[in-house]
C-alpha positions as protocol buffer text, in pm:
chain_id: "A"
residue {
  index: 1
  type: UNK
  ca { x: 1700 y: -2271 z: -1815 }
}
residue {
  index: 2
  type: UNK
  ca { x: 1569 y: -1903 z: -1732 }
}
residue {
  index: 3
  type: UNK
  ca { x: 1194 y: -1920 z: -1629 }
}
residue {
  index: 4
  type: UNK
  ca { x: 895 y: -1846 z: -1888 }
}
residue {
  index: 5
  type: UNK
  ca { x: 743 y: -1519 z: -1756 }
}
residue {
  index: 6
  type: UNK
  ca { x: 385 y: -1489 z: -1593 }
}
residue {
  index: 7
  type: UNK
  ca { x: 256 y: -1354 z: -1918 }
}
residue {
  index: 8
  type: UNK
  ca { x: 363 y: -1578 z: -2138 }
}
residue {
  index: 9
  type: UNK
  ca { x: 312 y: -1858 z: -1938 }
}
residue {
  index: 10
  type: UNK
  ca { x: -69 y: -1761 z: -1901 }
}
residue {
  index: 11
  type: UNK
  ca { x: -80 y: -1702 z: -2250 }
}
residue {
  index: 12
  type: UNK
  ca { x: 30 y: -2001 z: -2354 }
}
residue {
  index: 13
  type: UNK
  ca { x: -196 y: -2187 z: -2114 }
}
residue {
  index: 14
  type: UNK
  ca { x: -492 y: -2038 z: -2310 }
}
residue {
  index: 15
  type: UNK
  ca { x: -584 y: -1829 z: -1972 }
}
residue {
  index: 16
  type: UNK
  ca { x: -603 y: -1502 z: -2088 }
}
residue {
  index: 17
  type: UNK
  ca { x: -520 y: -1363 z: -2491 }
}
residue {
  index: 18
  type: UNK
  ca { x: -225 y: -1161 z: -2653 }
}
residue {
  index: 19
  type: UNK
  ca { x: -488 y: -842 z: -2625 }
}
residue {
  index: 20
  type: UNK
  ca { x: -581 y: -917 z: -2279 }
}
residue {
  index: 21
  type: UNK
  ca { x: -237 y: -936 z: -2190 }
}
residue {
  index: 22
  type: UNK
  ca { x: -124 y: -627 z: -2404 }
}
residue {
  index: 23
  type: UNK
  ca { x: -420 y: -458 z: -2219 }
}
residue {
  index: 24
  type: UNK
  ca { x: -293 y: -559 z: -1854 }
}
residue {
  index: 25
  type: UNK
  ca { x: 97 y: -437 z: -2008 }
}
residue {
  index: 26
  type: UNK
  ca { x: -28 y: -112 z: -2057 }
}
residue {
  index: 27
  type: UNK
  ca { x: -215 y: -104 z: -1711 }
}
residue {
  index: 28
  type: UNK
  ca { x: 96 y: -182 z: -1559 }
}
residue {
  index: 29
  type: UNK
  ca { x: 330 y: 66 z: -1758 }
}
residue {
  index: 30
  type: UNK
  ca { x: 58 y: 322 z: -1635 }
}
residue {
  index: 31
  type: UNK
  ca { x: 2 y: 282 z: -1263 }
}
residue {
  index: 32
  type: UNK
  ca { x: 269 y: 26 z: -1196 }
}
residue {
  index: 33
  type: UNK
  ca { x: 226 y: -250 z: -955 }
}
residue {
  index: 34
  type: UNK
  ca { x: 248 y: -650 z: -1026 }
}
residue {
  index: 35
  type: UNK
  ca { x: 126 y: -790 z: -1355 }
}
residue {
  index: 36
  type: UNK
  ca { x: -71 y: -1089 z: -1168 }
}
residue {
  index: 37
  type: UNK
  ca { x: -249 y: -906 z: -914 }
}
residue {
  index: 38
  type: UNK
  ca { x: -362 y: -662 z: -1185 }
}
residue {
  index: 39
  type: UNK
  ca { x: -501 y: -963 z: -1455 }
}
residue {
  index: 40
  type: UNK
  ca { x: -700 y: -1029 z: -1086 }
}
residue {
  index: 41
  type: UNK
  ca { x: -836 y: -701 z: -1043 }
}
residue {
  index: 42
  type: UNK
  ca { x: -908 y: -651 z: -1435 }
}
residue {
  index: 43
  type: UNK
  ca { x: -1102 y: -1002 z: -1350 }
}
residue {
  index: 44
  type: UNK
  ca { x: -907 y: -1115 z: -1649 }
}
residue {
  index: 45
  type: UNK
  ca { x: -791 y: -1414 z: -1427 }
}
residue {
  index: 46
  type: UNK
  ca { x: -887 y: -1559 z: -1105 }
}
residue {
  index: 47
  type: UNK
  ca { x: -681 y: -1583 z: -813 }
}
residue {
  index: 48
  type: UNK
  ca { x: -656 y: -1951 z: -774 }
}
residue {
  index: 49
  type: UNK
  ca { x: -543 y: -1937 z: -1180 }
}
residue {
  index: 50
  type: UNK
  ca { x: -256 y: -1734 z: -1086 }
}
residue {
  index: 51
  type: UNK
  ca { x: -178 y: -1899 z: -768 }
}
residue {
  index: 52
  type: UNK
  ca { x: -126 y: -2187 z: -1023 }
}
residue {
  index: 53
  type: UNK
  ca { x: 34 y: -2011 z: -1292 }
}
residue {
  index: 54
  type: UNK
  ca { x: 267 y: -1855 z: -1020 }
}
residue {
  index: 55
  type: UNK
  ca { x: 359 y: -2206 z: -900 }
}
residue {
  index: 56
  type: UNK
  ca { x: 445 y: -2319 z: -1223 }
}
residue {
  index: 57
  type: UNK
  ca { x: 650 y: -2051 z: -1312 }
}
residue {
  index: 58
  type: UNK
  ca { x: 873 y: -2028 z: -969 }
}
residue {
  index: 59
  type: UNK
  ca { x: 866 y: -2420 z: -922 }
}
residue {
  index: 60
  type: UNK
  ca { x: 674 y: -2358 z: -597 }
}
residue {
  index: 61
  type: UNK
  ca { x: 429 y: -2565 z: -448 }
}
residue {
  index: 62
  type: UNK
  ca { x: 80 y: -2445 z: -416 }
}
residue {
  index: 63
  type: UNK
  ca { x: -142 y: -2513 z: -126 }
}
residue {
  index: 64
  type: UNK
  ca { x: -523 y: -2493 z: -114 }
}
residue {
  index: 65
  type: UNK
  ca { x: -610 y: -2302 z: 237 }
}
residue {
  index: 66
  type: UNK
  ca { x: -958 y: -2347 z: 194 }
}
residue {
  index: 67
  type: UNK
  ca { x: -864 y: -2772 z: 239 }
}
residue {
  index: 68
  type: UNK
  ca { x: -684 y: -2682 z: 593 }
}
residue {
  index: 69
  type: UNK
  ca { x: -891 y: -2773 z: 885 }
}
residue {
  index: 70
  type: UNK
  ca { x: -639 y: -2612 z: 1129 }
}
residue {
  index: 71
  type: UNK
  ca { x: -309 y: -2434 z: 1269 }
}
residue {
  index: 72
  type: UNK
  ca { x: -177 y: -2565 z: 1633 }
}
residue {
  index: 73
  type: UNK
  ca { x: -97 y: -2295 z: 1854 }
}
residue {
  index: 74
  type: UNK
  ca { x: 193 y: -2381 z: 1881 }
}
residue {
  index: 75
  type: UNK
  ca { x: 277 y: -2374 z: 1529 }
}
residue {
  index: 76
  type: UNK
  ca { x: 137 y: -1995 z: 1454 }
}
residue {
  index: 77
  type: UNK
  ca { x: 337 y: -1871 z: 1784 }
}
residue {
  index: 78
  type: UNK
  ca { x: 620 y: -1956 z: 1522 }
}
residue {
  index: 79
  type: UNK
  ca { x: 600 y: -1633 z: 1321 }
}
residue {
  index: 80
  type: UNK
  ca { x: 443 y: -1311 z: 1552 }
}
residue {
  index: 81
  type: UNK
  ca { x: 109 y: -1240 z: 1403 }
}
residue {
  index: 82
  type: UNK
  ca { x: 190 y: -857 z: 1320 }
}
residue {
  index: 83
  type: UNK
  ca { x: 512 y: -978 z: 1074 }
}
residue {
  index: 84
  type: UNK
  ca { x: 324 y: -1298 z: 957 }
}
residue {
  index: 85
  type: UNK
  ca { x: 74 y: -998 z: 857 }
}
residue {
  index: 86
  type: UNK
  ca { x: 302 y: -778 z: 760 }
}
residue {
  index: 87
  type: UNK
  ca { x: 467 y: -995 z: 520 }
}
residue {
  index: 88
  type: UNK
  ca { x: 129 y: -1186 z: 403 }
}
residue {
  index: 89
  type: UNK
  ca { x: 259 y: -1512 z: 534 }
}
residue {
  index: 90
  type: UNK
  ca { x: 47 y: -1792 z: 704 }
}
residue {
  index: 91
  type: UNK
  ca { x: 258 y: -2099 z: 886 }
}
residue {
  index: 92
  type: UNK
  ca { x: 102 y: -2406 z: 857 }
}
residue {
  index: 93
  type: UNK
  ca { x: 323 y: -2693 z: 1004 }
}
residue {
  index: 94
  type: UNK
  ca { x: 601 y: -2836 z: 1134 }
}
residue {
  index: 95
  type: UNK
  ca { x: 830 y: -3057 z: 939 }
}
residue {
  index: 96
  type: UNK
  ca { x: 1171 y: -3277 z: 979 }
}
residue {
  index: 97
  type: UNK
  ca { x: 1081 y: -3351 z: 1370 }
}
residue {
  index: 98
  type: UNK
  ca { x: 1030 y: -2994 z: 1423 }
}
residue {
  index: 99
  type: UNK
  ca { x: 1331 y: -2821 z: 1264 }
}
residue {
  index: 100
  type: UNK
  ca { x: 1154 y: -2653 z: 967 }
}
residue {
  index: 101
  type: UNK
  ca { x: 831 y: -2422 z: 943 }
}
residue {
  index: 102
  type: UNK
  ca { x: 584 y: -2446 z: 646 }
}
residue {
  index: 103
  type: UNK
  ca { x: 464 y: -2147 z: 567 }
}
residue {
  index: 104
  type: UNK
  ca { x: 230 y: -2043 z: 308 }
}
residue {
  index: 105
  type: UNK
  ca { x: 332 y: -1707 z: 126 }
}
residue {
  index: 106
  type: UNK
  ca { x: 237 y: -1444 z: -122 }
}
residue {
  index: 107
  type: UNK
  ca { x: 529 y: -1400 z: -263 }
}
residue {
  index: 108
  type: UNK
  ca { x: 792 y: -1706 z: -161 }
}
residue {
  index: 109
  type: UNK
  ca { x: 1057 y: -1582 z: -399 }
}
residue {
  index: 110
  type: UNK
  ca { x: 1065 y: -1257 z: -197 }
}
residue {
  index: 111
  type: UNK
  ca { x: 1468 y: -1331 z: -47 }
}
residue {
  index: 112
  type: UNK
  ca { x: 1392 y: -1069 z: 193 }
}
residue {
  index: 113
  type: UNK
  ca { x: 1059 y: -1218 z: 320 }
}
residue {
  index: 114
  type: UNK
  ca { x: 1230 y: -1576 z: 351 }
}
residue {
  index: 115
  type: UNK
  ca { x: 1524 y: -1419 z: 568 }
}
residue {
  index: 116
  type: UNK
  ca { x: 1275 y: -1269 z: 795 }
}
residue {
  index: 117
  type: UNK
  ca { x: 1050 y: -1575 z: 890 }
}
residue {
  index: 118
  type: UNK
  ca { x: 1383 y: -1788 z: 898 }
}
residue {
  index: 119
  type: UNK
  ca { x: 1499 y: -1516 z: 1173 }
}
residue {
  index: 120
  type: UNK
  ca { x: 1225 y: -1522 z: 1357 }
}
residue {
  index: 121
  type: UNK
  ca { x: 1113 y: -1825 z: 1360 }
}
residue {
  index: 122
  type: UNK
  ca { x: 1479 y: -1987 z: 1394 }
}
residue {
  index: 123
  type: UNK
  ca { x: 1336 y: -2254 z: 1179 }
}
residue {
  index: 124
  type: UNK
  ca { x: 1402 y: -2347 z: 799 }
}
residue {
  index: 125
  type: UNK
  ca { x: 1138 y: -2198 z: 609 }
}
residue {
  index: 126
  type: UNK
  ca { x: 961 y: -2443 z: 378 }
}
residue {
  index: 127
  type: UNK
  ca { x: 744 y: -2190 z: 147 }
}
residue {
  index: 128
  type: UNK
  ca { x: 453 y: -2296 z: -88 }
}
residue {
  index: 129
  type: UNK
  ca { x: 257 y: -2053 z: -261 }
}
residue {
  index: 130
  type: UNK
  ca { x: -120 y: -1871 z: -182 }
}
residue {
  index: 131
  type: UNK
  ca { x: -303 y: -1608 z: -294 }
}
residue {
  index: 132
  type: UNK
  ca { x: -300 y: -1269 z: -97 }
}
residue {
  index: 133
  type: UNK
  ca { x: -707 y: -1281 z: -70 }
}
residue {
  index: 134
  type: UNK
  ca { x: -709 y: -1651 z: 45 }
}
residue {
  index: 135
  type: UNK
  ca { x: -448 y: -1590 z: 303 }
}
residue {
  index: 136
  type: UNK
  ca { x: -604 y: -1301 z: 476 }
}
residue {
  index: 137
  type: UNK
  ca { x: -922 y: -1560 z: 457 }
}
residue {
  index: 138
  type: UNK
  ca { x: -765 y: -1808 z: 641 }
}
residue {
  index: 139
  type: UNK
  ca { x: -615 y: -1545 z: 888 }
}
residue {
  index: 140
  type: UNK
  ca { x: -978 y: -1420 z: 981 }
}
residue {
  index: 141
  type: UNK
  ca { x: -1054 y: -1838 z: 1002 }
}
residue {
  index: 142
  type: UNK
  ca { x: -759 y: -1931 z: 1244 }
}
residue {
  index: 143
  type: UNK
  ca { x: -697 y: -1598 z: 1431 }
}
residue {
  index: 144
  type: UNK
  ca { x: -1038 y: -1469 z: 1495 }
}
residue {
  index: 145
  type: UNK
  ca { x: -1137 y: -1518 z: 1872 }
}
residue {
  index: 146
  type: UNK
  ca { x: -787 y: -1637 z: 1924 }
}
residue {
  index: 147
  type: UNK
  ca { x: -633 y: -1307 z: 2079 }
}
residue {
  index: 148
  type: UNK
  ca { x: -353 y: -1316 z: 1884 }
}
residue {
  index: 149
  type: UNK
  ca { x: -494 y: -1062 z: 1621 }
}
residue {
  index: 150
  type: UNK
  ca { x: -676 y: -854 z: 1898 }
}
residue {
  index: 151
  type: UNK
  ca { x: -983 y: -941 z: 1628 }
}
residue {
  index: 152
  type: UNK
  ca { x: -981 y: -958 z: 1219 }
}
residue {
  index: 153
  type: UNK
  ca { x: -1164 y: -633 z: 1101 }
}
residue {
  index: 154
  type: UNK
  ca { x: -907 y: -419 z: 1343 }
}
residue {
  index: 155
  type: UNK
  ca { x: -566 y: -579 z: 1241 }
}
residue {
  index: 156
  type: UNK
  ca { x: -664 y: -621 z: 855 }
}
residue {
  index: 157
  type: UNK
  ca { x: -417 y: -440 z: 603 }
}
residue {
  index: 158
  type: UNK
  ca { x: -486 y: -209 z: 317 }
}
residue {
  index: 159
  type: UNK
  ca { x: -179 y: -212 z: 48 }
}
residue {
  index: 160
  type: UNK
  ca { x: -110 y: 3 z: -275 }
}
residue {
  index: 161
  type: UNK
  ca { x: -33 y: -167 z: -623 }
}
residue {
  index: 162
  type: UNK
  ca { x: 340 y: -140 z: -495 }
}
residue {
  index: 163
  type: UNK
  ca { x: 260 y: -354 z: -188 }
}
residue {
  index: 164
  type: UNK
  ca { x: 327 y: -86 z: 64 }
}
residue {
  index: 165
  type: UNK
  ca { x: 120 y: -137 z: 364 }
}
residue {
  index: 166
  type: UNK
  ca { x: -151 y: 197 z: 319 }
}
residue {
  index: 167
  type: UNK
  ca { x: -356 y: 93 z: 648 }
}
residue {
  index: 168
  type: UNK
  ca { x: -307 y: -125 z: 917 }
}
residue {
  index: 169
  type: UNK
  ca { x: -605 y: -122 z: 1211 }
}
residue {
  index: 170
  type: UNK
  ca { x: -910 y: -21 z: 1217 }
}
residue {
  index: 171
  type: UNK
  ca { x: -864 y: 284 z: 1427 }
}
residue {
  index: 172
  type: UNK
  ca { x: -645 y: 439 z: 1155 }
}
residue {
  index: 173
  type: UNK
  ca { x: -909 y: 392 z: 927 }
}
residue {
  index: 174
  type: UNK
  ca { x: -1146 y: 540 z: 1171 }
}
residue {
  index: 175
  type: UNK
  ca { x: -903 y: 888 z: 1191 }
}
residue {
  index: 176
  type: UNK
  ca { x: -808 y: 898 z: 841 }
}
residue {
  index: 177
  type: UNK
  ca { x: -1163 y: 895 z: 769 }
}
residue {
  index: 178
  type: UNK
  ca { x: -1279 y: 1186 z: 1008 }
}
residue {
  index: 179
  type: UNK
  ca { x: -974 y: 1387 z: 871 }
}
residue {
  index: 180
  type: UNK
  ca { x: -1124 y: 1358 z: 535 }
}
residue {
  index: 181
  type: UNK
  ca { x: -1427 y: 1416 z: 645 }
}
residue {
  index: 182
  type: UNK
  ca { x: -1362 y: 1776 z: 733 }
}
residue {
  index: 183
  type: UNK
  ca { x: -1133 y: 1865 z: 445 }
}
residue {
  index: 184
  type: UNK
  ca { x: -1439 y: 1748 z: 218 }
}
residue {
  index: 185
  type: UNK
  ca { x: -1542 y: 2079 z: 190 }
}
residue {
  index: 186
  type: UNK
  ca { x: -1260 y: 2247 z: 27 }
}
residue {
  index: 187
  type: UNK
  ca { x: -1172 y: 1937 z: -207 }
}
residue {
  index: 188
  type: UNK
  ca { x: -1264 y: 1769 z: -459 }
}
residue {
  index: 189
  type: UNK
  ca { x: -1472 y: 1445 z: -373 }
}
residue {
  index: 190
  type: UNK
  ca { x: -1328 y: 1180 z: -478 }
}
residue {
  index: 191
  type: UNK
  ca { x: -1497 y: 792 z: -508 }
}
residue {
  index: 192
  type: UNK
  ca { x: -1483 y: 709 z: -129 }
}
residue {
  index: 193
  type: UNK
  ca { x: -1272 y: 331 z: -114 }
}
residue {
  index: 194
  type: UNK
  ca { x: -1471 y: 21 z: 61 }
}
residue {
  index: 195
  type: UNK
  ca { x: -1258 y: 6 z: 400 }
}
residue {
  index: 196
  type: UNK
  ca { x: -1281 y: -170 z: 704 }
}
residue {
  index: 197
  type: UNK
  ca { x: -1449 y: 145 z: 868 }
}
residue {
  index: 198
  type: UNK
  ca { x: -1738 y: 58 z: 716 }
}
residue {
  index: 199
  type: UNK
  ca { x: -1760 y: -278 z: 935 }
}
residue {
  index: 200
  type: UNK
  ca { x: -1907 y: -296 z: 1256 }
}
residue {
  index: 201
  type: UNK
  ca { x: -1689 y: -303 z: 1562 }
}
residue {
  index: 202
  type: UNK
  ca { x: -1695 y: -649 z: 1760 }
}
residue {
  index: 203
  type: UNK
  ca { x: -1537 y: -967 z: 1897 }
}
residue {
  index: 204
  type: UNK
  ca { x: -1783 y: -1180 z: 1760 }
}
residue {
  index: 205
  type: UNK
  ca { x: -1735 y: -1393 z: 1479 }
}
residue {
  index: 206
  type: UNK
  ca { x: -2034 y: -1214 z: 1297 }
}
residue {
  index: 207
  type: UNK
  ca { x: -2108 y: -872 z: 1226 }
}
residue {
  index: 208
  type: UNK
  ca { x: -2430 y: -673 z: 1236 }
}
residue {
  index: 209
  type: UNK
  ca { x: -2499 y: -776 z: 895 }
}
residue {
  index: 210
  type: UNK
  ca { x: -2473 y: -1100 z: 1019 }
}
residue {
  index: 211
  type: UNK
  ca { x: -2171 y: -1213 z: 782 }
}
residue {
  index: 212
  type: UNK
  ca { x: -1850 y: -1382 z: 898 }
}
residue {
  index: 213
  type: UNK
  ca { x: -1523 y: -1204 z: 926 }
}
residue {
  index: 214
  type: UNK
  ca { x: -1405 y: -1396 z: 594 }
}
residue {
  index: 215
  type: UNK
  ca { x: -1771 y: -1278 z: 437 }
}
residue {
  index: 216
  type: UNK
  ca { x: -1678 y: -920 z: 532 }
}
residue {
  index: 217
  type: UNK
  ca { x: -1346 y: -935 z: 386 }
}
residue {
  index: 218
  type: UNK
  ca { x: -1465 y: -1091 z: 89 }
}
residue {
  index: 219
  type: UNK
  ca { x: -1722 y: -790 z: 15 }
}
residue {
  index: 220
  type: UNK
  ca { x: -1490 y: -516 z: 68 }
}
residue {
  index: 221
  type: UNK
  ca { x: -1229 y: -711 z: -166 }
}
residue {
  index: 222
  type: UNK
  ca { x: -1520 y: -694 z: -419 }
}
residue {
  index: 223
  type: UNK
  ca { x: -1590 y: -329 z: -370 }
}
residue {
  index: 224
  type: UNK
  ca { x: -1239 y: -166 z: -394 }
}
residue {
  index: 225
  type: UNK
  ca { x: -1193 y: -386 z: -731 }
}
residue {
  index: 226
  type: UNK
  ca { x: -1516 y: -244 z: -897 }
}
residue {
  index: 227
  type: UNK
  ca { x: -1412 y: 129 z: -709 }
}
residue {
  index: 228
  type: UNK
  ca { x: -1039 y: 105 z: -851 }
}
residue {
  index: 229
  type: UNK
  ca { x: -1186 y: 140 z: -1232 }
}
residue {
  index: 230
  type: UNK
  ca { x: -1360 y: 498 z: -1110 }
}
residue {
  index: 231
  type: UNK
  ca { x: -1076 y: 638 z: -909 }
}
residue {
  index: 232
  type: UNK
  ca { x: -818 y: 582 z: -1209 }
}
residue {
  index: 233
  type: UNK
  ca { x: -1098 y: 706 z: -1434 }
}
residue {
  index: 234
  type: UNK
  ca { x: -1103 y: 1089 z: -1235 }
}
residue {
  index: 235
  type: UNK
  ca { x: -718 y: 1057 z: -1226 }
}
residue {
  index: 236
  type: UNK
  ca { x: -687 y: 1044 z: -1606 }
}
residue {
  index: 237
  type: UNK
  ca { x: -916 y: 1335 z: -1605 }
}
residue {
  index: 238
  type: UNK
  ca { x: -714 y: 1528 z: -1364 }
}
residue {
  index: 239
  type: UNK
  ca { x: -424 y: 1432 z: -1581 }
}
residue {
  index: 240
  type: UNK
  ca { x: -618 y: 1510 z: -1922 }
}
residue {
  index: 241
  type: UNK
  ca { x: -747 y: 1891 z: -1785 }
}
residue {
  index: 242
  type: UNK
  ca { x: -406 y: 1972 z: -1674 }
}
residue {
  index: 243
  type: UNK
  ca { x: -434 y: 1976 z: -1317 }
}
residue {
  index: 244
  type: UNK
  ca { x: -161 y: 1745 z: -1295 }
}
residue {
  index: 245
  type: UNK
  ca { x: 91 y: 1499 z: -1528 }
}
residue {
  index: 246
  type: UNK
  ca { x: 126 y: 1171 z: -1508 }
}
residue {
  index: 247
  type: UNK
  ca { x: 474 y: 1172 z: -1379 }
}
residue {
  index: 248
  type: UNK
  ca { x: 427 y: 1395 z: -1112 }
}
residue {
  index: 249
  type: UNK
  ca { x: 132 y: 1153 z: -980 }
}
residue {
  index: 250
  type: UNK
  ca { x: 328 y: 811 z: -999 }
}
residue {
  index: 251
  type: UNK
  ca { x: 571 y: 1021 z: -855 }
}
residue {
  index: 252
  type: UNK
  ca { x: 392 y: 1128 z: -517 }
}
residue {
  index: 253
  type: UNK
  ca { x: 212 y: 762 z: -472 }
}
residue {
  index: 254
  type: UNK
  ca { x: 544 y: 585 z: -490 }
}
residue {
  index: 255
  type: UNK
  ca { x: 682 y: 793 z: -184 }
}
């Protein structure tokens, strides 16, 4: 039997309506990217709704990071921090007497990203499903002060709506930023996107501001949501004056 899709399956669970799904649709015909990740950011749907929806649809078990107290060392030197990253994958366990590797994933019906943590972690890969925010939560809970992530706010990742990794540390934040810096004068300025440049530097487990690493992450999640709405808003003006069409810009973000 072929699998409901997300849509429908949301729909039908009384989650979001026809329009609000018509509405997402045409978001997604527009700028592209996945359909549950942008019901999140239209704040259509929360993330633990789709995690659920999600596991529903692909018959994958969900699991509630916020519930898990811990990760052995010896159970994260599984999967090497930078590809756990990398692929937005957090292991959790060990199962049948230590011949297969839990692992809690974005996307667990990505063949590709199963292949990968089976290779590198020589291990059968037992996936079950979590949300991208709550998994770079728990990473800033479990890594932080560790050394395996040489600290949260420099080895967080910045993606675009096709999932391709935009940002990786800190310090390429830090140049990107002084590059635009100096071509602000002869461009136009555009809404400046919440990064991790904007965070105080430090091994701590608190920032200046006295939040948490997971605090910090949460903000600047909640800032490039409500700053997404006004940098698609000057695009369509670009697009509307003639500066530019719309299939010449979808065509240099997807490079």
């Amino acid at each position: 039997m072929p699998s409901i899709r997300l849509g429908d399956l949301l729909v039908k669970a009384k989650v979001v309506s026809e329009s609000q799904l018509k509405a997402a649709l045409a978001e997604q015909q527009k700028w592209g990217g996945r359909l549950g990740e942008i019901l999140v950011r239209m704040n259509l749907v929360t993330e633990d709704m789709l995690v659920k929806a999600l596991s529903k649809q692909l018959n994958v078990p969900a699991v509630n990071l916020e519930a898990v107290q811990g990760i052995p060392a010896h159970v994260r030197a599984k999967i090497p921090p930078d590809i756990a990253r990398d692929l937005v994958a957090l292991p959790l366990q060990l199962r049948e007497e230590g011949k297969a590797l839990m692992v809690a994933m974005a996307e667990p019906q990505n063949l590709k990203h199963l292949d990968t943590l089976r290779s590198v972690s020589r291990l059968k890969v037992i996936p079950q499903i979590a949300g991208r925010q709550a998994i770079a939560r728990a990473f800033a809970r479990f890594y932080d002060g560790s050394g395996e992530l040489d600290d949260v706010e420099g080895s967080f990742k910045l993606v675009d709506s096709q999932g391709h990794t935009i940002i990786k540390s800190a310090e390429e934040i830090a140049a990107k930023k002084q590059t635009e810096r100096k071509a602000t004068k002869e461009s136009i300025p555009l809404p400046r996107t919440a990064s991790l440049a904007d965070v105080p530097a430090s091994g701590s487990a608190t920032s200046l501001t006295g939040k948490t690493p997971a605090e910090t992450l949460k903000a600047i999640e909640d800032a490039q949501r409500k700053e997404v709405g006004a940098l698609k808003a000057m695009v369509e003006l670009l697009i509307e004056k003639g500066v530019f069409t719309r299939d010449e810009y979808l065509a240099k973000v997807k490079r």
